[in-house]
N, C-alpha and C positions, 0 to 999 in steps of 0.2 A: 585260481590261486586265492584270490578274494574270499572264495564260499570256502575253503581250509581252512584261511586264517579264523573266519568268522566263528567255523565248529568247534576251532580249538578257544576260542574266546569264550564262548559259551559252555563248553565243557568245564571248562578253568574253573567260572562262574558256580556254574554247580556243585563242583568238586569245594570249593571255599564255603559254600551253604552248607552242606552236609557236615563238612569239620566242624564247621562253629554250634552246627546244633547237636556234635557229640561233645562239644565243649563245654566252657561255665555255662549256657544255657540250656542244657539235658533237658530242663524241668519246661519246655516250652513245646516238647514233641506230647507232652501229655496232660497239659494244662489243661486241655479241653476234649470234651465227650465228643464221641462221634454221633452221640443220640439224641434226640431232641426230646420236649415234654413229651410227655402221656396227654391226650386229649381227651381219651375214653380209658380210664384205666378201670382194669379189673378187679372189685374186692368182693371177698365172700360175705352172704346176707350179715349183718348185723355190725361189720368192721365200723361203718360211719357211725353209729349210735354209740360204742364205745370207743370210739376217737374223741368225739364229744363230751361223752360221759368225764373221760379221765381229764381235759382239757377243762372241761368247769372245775372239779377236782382241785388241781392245781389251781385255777382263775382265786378259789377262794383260798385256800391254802398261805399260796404269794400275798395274797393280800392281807389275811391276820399275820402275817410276817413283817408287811411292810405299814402296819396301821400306829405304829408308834410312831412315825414319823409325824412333824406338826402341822397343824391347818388343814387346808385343802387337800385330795387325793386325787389321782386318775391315775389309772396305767390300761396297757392292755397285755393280758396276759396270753392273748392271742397269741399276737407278734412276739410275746417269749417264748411261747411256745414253738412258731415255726423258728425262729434263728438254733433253739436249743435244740430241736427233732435233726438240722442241717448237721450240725454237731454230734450229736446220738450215731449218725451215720458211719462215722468215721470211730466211736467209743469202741473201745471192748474189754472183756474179763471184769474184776472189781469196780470200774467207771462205768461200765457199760447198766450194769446193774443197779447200780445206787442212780445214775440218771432215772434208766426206768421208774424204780420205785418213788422217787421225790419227783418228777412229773408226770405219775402214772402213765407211763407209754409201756404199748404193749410189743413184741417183740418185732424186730424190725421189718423182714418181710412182708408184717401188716404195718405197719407204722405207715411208711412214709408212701404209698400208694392207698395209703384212707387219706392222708393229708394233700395227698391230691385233688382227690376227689371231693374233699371238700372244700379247697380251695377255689375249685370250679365251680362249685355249687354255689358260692358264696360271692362269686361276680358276676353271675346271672341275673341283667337287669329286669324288674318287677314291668310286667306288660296292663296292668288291668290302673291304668291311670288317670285322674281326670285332665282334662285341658293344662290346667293353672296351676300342674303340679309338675319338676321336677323329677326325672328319675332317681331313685336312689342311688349313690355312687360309693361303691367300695374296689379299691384298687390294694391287689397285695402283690408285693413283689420282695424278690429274694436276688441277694448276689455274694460273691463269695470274690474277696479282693487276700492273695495270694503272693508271697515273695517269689521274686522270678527265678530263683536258686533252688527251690522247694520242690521235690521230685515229688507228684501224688500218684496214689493208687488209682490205677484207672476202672475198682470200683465203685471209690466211692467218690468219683467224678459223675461215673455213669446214674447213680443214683439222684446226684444233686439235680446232675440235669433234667433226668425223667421224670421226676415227682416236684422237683422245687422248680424248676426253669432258670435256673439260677448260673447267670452268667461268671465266666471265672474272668476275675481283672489283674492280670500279671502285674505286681508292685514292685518297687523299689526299696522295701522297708526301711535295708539296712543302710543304706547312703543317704536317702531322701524321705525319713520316717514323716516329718512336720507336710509336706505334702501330699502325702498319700492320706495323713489324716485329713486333709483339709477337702480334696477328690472323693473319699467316702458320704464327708460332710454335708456336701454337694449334690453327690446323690442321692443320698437322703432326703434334702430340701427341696427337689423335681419331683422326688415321686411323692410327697407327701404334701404337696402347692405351694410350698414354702411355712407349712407349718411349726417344720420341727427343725430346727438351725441348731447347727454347733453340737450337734450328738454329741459328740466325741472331744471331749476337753482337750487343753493343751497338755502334753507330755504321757496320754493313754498310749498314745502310737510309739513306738522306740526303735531301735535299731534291732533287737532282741525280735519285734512282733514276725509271726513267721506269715500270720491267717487271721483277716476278720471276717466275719458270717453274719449277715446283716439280712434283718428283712426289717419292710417298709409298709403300713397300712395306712389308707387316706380312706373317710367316711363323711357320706355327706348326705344330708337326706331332709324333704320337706317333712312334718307334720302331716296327717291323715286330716285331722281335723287342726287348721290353727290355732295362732291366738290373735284375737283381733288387737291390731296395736294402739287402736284411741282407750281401750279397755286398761291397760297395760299404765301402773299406779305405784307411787311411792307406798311402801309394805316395809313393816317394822320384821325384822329378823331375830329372833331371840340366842345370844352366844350360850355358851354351856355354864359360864359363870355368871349368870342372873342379867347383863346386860346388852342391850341392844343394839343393832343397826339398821339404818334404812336404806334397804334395798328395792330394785324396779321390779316390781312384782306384776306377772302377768295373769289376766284372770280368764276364763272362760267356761259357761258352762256346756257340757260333755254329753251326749246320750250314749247307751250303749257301751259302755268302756269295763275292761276287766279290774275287775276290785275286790280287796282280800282283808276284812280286819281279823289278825292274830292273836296271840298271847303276846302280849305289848309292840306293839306294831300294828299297824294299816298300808296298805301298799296298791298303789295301781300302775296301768301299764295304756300306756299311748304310743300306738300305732303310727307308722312310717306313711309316708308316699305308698301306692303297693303293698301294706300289709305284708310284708315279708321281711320286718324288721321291726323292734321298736323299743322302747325307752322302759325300764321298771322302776318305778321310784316307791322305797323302801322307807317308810315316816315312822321311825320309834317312838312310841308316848311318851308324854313330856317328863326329863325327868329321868326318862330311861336308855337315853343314848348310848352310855360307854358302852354298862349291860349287854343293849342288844349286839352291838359290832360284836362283843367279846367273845360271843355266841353264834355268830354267824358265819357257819360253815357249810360242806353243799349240804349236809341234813335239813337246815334250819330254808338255804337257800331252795332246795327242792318242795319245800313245803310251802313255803309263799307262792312259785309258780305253781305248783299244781294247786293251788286255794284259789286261786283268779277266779271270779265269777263274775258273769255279766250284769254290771248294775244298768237301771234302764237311763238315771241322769246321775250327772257328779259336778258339783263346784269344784272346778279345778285353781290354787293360786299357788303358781310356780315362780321362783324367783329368776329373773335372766341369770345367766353366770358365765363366764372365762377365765381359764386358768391353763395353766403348765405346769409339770412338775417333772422334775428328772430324777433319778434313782441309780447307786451302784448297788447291781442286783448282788452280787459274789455273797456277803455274810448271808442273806435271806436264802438262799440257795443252799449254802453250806448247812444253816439251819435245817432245813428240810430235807437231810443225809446224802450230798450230793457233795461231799468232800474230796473223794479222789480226785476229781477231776481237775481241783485248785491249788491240786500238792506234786510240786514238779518232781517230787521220788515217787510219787504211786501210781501219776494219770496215765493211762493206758488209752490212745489215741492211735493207738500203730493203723486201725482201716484207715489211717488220712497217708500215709508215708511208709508202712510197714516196718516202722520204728517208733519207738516210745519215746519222743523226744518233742510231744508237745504235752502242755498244759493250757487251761485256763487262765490268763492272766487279769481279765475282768470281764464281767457282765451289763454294759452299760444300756439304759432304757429310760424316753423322754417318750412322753404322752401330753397331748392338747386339748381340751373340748371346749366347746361355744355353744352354751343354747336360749336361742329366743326366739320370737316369736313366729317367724317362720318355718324354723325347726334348729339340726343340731348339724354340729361340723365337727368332728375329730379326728385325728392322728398321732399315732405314733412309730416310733421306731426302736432297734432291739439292734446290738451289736455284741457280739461272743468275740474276744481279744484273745487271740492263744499266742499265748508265749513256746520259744526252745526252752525246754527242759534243761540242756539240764532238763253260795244260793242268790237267787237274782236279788239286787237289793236296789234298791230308788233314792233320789234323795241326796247323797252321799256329801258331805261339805268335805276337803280333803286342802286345805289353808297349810301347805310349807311354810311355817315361819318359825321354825327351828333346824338342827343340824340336822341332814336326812344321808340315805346312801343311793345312789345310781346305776343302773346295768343297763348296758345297751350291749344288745342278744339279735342275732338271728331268728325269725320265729319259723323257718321253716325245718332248719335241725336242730335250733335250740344251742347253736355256740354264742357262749359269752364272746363281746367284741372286747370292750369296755365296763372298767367298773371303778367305782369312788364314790368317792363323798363329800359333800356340801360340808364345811366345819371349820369357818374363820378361826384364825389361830388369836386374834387378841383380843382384849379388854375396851371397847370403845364406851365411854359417859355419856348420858346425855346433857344434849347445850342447850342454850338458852333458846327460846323465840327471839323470831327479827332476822334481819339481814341478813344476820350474820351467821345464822342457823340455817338457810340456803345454802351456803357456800360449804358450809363443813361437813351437811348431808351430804353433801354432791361430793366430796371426796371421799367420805364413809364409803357411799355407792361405791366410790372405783377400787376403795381395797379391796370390799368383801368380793369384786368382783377379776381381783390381781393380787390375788394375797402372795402369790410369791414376792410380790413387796413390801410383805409384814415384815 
């Protein structure tokens, strides 16, 4: 009698599980793939080379987009690129194709199984190391945080999961929006060492949010050759308006090092830990700053790296720096003919839900770097909010003591990580001698080196 009652108890049980998950929870029988990454995925010869290609493309693109902005820069255009590619996935008709063309991605079937592959490619750590050097460390990660109401197509589940790895986090948008921002938050500042805090401002999340698509990049990497830090000297910086600041400038001289003087510019490029990564610092002549930025698209970019040649010595004086800067991507975007996707009567998003009932409601991306003299540390993060709809040369002196621009690249496929620019936003005088001229250096030093607190 006992083992009866027990069957029907458990029957019951089941029978009550099943109702609830054909009820307001639908959306939990298919929240998640049955398929996990790709480990080995397969693309035809040449897919990664123009994966790449189109990815710097855009890297510079984004950035004459976003170079009106004041002071300081960094972003990475990487990590806009995977949260956008996550998103692509689900696009179609008129959004599907203005994506494409305004982040050159190529049609989807190659798209996101080359972004695979090269994501893999890209956390393959460098073996050929010395003792006293750190491995280089790049960590990318993808997730996709979904309202638990929200019924997806269990293609473009399957897609997220095979090529991004990208776990799905059932939310609560429409009850508990200010928490669920604060849990994305969160994860963001895990995967990124606590780099990048606060992605996501107060009031981005709403009850309205259906989907956020976030990816997370953390970079971290010794110098090939350091900088000796007793070397390491107070350096006058010159601002774009005739005057000065004094910044810790690092010195060292270089053998060996790839070096490029252009039509107003000079540029070299220092090597990671492993050689399979490393820094390109882009120096306009004096003089000539806005100019060259204004000008600096992949044409201009493609011809600097392919200029690199190996000088046999180089004075290097680099200034330390750290900075943040966050950005709502949306206008830059829209700029770059990627409108539909931000107009809740046009966007066409139906591969997410097989209805047209999302849009874009913002683009938001925070980016970090730190470099001294042991080397560089950056991250960032990228979050997609969709709304319901509704020649050898020797010698070389290479003295940064003006505004300069920065790429930090992969050197074995040649993806931009990272890119910005050195370019204090204010006016600093100079003081007097004495005392008291210590003390006001030494805060000079911490703006130019926190100018988000210009």
């Amino acid at each position: 009698m006992k083992s009866i009652t027990f069957q029907i108890i458990a029957l019951c049980a089941l029978l009550s599980i099943m109702l609830a998950a054909c009820g307001s929870s639908a959306s939990l029988s298919v929240a998640e793939s049955s398929k996990s990454r790709d480990k080995n995925p397969e693309i035809a010869e040449g897919n990664l080379a123009d994966l790449v290609d189109g990815n710097n493309a855009f890297a510079l693109d984004i950035y004459n987009a976003l170079r009106s902005e004041n002071g300081n820069l960094i972003l990475s255009p990487y990590s806009m690129s995977l949260a956008l590619a996550m998103t692509y996935a689900g696009a179609r008709g008129d959004t599907e194709s203005q994506m494409a063309q305004a982040l050159h991605y190529a049609p989807q079937e190659q798209l996101h199984p080359a972004f695979n592959a090269l994501d893999l490619e890209l956390e393959k750590k460098p073996i050929n190391l010395d003792k006293d050097q750190e491995p280089l460390q790049i960590n990318i990660a993808n997730s996709v945080w979904t309202e638990k109401t929200l019924p997806l197509m269990p293609e473009f589940l399957d897609t997220i999961a095979v090529n991004y790895g990208a776990g799905i986090h059932l939310s609560d948008f429409m009850n508990k929006p200010n928490e669920e921002r604060v849990a994305i938050n969160n994860w963001v500042s895990d995967e990124t060492e606590e780099r990048i805090k606060d992605l996501l401002p107060d009031g981005t999340i709403s009850p309205d949010t259906r989907m956020v698509l976030v990816n997370a990049i953390y970079f971290k990497a010794d110098w090939f050759n350091k900088f000796d830090p007793n070397s390491t000297h107070d350096g006058a910086f010159h601002l774009l308006d005739g005057t000065e600041a004094t910044v810790k400038v690092m010195g060292e001289t270089m053998h060996d090092v790839p070096y490029v003087q252009g039509n107003g510019y000079q540029a070299i490029e220092l090597a990671y830990a492993g050689e399979t990564a490393a820094m390109d610092i882009i120096l306009p002549d004096e003089g000539n700053f806005e100019t060259f930025e204004a000008s600096f698209d992949k044409a201009v970019y493609d011809e600097v790296i392919n200029g690199l040649q190996i000088a046999s010595s180089a004075r290097v004086n680099l200034p330390k720096f750290e900075f943040t800067k966050d950005f709502n991507l949306s206008d830059a975007l829209m700029s770059l003919g990627m409108t539909d996707a931000f107009d809740r009567g046009l966007a066409d998003f139906s591969g997410m839900t097989g209805d047209k009932d999302l849009f874009i409601g913002n683009v938001i991306h925070k980016a970090f770097v730190a470099v001294d003299e042991e080397g560089t540390e950056a991250a960032a993060a990228t979050a997609v909010v969709m709304e319901a709809t509704g020649a050898p040369m020797q010698d070389i002196l290479f003295i940064v003591d003006r505004p300069f621009l920065f790429i930090i690249r992969d050197t074995v496929n040649g993806q931009i990580l990272f890119v910005g620019r050195v370019q204090p936003a204010i006016s600093i005088t100079l003081l007097r001698r004495g005392k008291k001229q210590q003390n006001a250096e030494s805060q000079r030093v911490f703006y130019l080196l926190s100018p988000q607190r210009l």
